[in-house]
C-alpha positions as CSV (number, residue, x, y, z in Angstrom):
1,X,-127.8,-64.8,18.4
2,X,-125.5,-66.6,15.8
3,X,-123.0,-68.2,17.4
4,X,-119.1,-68.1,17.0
5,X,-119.1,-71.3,15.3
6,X,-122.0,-70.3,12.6
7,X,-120.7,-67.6,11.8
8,X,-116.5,-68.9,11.5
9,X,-118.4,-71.9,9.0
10,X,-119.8,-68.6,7.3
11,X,-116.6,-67.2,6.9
12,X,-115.2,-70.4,5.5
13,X,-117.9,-70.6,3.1
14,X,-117.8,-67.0,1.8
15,X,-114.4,-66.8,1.8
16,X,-114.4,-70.1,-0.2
17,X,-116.8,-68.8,-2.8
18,X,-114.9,-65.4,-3.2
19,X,-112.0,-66.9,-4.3
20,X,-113.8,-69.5,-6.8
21,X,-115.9,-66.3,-8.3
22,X,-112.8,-64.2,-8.2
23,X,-112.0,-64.5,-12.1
24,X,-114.8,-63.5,-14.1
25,X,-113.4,-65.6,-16.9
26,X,-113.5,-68.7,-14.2
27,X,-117.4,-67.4,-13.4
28,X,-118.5,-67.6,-17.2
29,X,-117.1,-70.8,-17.6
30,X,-118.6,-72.3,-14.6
31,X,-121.9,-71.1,-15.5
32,X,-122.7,-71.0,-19.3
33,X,-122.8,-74.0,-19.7
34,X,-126.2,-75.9,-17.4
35,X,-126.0,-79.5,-17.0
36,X,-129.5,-80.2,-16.8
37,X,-130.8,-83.1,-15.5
38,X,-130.5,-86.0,-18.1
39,X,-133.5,-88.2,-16.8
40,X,-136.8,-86.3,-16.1
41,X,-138.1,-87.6,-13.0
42,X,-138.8,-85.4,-9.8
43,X,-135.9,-86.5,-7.4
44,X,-133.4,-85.1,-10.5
45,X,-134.7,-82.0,-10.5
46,X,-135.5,-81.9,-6.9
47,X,-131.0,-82.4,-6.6
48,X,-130.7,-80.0,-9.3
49,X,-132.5,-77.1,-8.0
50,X,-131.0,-77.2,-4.6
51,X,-127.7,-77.6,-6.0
52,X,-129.4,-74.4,-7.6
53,X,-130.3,-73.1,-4.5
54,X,-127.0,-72.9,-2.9
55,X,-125.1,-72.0,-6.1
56,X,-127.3,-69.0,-6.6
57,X,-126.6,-67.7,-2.9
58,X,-122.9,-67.8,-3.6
59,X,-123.5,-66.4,-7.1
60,X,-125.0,-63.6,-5.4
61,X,-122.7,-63.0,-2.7
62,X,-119.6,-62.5,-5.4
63,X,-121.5,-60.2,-7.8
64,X,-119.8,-56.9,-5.8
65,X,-116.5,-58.2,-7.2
66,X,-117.8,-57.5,-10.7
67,X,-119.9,-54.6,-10.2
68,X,-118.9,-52.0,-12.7
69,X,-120.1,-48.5,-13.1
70,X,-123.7,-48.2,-13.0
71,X,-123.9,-50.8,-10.4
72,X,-121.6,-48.9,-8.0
73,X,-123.9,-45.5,-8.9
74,X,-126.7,-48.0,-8.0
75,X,-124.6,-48.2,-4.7
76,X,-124.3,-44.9,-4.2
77,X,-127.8,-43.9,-4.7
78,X,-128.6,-46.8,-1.7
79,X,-126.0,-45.1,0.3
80,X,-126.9,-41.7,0.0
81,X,-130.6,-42.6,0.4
82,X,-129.7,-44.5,3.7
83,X,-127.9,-41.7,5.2
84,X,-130.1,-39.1,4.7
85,X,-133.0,-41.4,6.0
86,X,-130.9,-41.8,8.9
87,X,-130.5,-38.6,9.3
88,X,-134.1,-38.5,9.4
89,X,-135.4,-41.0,11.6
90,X,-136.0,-39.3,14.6
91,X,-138.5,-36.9,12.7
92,X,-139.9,-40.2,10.3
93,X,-140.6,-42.2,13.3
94,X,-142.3,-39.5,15.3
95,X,-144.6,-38.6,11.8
96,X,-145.4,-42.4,11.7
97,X,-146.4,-42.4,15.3
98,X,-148.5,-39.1,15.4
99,X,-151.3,-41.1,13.2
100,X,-150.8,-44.4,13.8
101,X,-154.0,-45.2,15.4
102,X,-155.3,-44.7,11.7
103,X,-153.7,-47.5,10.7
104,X,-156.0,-50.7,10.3
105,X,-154.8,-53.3,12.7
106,X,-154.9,-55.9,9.8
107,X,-152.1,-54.3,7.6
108,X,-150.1,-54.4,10.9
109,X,-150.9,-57.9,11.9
110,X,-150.3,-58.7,7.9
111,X,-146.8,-57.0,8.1
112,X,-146.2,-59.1,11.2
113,X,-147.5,-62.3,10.2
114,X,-145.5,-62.1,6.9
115,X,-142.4,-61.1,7.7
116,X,-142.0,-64.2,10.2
117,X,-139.3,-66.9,8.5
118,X,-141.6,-69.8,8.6
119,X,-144.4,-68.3,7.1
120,X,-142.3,-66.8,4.4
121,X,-140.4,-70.0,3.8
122,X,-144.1,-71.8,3.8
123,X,-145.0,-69.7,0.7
124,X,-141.8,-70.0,-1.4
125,X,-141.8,-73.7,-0.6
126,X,-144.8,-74.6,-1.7
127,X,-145.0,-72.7,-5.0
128,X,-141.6,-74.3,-5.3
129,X,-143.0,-77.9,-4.5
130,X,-145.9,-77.5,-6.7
131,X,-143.9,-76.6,-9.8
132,X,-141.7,-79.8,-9.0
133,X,-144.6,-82.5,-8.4
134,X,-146.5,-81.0,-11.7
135,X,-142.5,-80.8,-12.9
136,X,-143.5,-77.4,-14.5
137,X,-140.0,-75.3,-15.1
138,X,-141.1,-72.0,-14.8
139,X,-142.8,-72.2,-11.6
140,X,-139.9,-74.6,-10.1
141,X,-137.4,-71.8,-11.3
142,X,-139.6,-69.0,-9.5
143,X,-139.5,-71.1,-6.3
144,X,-135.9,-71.9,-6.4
145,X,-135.3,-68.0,-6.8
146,X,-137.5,-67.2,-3.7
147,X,-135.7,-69.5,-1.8
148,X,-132.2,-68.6,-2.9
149,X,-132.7,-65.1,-2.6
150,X,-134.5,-65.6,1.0
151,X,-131.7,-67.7,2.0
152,X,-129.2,-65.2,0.6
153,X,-130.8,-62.0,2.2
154,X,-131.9,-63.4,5.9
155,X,-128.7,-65.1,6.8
156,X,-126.8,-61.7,5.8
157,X,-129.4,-59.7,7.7
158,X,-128.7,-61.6,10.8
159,X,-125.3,-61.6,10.5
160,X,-125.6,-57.3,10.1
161,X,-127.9,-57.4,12.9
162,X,-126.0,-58.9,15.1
163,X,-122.5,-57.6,13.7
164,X,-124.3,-53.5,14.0
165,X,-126.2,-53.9,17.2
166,X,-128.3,-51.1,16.3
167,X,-130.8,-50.1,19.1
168,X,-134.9,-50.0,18.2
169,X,-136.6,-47.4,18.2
170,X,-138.7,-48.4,21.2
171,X,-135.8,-49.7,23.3
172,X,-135.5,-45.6,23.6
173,X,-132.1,-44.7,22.8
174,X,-132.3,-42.6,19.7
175,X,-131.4,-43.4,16.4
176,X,-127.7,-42.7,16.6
177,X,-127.2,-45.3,19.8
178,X,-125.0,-48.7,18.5
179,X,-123.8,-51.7,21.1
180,X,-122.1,-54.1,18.2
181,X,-122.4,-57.8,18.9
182,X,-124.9,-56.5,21.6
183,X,-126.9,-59.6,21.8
184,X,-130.2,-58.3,23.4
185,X,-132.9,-58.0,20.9
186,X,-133.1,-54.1,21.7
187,X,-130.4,-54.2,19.8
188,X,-131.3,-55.9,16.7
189,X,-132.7,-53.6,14.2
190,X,-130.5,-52.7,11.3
191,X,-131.7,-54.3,9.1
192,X,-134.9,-55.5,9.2
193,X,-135.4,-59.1,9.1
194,X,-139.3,-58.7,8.0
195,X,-138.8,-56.0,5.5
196,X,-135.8,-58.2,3.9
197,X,-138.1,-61.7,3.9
198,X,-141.2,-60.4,2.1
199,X,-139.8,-57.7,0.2
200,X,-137.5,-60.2,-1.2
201,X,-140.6,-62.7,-2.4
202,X,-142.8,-59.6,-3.3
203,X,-139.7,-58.4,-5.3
204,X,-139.2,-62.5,-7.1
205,X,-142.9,-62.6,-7.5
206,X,-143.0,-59.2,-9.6
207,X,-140.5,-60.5,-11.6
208,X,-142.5,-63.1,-13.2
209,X,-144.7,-60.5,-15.0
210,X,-144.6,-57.8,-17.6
211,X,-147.4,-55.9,-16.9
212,X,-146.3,-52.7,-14.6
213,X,-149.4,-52.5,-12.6
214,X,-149.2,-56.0,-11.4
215,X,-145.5,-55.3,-10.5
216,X,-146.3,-52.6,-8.7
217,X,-149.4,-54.4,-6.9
218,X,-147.1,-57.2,-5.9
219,X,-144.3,-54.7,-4.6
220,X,-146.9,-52.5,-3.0
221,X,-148.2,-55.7,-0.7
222,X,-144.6,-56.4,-0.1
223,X,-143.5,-53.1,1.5
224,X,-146.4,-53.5,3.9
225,X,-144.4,-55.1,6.6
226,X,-141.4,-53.0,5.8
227,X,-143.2,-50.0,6.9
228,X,-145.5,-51.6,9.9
229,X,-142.0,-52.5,12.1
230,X,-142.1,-48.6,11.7
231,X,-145.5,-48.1,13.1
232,X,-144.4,-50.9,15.6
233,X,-140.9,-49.3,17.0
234,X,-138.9,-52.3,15.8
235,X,-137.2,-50.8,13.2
236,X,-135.8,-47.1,11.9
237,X,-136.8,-45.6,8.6
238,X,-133.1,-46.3,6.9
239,X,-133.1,-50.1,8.7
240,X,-136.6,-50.9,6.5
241,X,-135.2,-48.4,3.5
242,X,-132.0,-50.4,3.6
243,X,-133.6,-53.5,3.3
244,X,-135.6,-53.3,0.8
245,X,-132.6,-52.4,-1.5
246,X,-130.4,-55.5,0.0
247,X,-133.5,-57.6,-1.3
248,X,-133.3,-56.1,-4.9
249,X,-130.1,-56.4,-5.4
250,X,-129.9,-60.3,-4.3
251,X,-133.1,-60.9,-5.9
252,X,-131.6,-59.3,-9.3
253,X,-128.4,-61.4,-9.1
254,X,-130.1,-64.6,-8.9
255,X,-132.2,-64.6,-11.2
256,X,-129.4,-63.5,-13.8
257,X,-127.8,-66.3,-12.5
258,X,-130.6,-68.8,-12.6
259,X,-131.2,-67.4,-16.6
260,X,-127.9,-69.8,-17.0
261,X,-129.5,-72.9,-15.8
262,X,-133.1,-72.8,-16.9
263,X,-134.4,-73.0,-20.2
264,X,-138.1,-71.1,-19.2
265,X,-139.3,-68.7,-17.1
266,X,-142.5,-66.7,-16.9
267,X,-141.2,-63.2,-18.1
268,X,-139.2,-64.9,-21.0
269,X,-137.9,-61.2,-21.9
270,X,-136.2,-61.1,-18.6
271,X,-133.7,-62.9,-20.4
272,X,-133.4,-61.6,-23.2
273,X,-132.9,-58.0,-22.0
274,X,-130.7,-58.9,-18.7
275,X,-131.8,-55.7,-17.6
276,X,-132.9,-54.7,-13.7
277,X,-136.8,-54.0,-13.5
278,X,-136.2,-51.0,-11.5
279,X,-134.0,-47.3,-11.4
280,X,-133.2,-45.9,-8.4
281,X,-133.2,-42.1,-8.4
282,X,-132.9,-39.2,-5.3
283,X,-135.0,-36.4,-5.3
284,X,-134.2,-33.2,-3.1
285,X,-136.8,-30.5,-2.5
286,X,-137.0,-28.2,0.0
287,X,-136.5,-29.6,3.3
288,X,-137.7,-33.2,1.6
289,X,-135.4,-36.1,0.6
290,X,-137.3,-38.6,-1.7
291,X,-135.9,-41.9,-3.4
292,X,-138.0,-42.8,-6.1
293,X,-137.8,-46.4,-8.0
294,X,-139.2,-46.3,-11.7
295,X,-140.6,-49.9,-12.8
């Protein structure tokens, strides 16, 4: 549970950063122009990519003040595809159920073996520590967007979970039953803490290549945990659903705001193109609701 003191530094913080991002004139400014670090030794870059780190979550955190048009349809699309899973969940989880015991027990001890916070933060830490002992950019600017966009995504999913108090699927309520600021872990599961960690490094990982069916091997390994705290009653449909999309989005803004501040990175026409690797689109057919994500 986050206490009252966390969460009034967060406040302080946030609100601190929206008002310094609040001109986008002021943003550009701030950020075209890196200061990279003048002597090349590893505790210089170590103190520049934290300062990195912590800029990047703020970074992302501001970006809704700037969204324009196709990021709010973006938005839209999230929202509509949320509520209708929600809708849904009853139905989805009791689908999910009916053959779970076809499910290999290793994709569900994967999913819950990844999604835990210090196994996550092992990974991104040490691709992040090798690129800085080797002092290789590309792989220090991949681990410095991991950890920023972890950082950025799990301290907003616990603050949601806690702020929501949704109840779990196995706590037995139904999907519609909320107890805000509730405490008890029954009521901690929109969104889902293990769907937002390793979506969120599946989703940095995929970024670092151009060919589509590594992408979408990388993505696929990372919605495995999303979807086995659905098998497990932890979490709804829209919670995991939800998630997922929280993680592009942060992952998206920091790396647009890390192209600012490193000179290489591993898809170089990631840069050039400042375009999002994925399109989010509905689908309605029949009694079906589909969201579909082209990449």
């Amino acid at each position: 549970m986050i206490s009252k003191r966390l969460l009034l530094i967060f406040t302080f913080v946030c609100a601190f950063t929206l008002e310094g991002f609040s001109q986008e004139e002021e943003l550009n400014a701030l950020f075209d122009k890196p200061e990279t670090p003048s002597e090349k030794n590893i505790w210089n870059y170590f103190t520049y990519d934290m300062g990195n780190v912590f800029a990047g979550v703020g970074y992302a955190y501001s970006r809704p003040l700037h969204w324009q048009g196709d990021d709010f349809l973006r938005l839209g699309a999230v929202a509509a595809g949320t509520t209708g899973l929600f809708l849904l969940d009853d139905e989805i989880r009791h689908s999910f159920l009916s053959h779970k015991d076809d499910v290999p027990d290793i994709l569900l001890d994967y999913g819950r073996y990844a999604g835990a916070p210090q196994n996550n933060y092992g990974l991104t830490g040490a691709i992040y520590m090798t690129g800085l002992l080797t002092k290789n950019e590309k792989l220090r600017r991949t681990g410095v967007l991991m950890i920023s966009a972890a950082t950025a995504a799990g301290f907003l999913q616990q603050l949601s979970k806690t702020l929501v108090g949704r109840a779990r699927p196995g706590a037995g309520f139904g999907n519609h039953h909320f107890k805000p600021n509730g405490g008890s872990a029954a009521y901690r599961s929109f969104p889902s803490g293990h769907a937002v960690l390793t979506f969120t490094t599946s989703y940095a990982i995929a970024k670092q290549f151009d060919n589509k069916w590594v992408k979408g091997g990388i993505l696929a390994v990372g919605l495995i945990p999303g979807l086995s705290r659905i098998y497990e009653e932890a979490h709804w449909a829209s919670d995991v659903f939800l998630s997922w999309a929280m993680s592009a989005f942060i992952v998206e803004a920091i790396d647009k705001y890390l192209d600012r501040k490193y000179d290489q990175k591993y898809n170089d026409d990631g840069i050039a193109q400042r375009k999002s690797d994925f399109e989010w689109n509905l689908t309605f057919g029949g009694n079906q609701l589909g969201v579909v994500f082209q990449f």
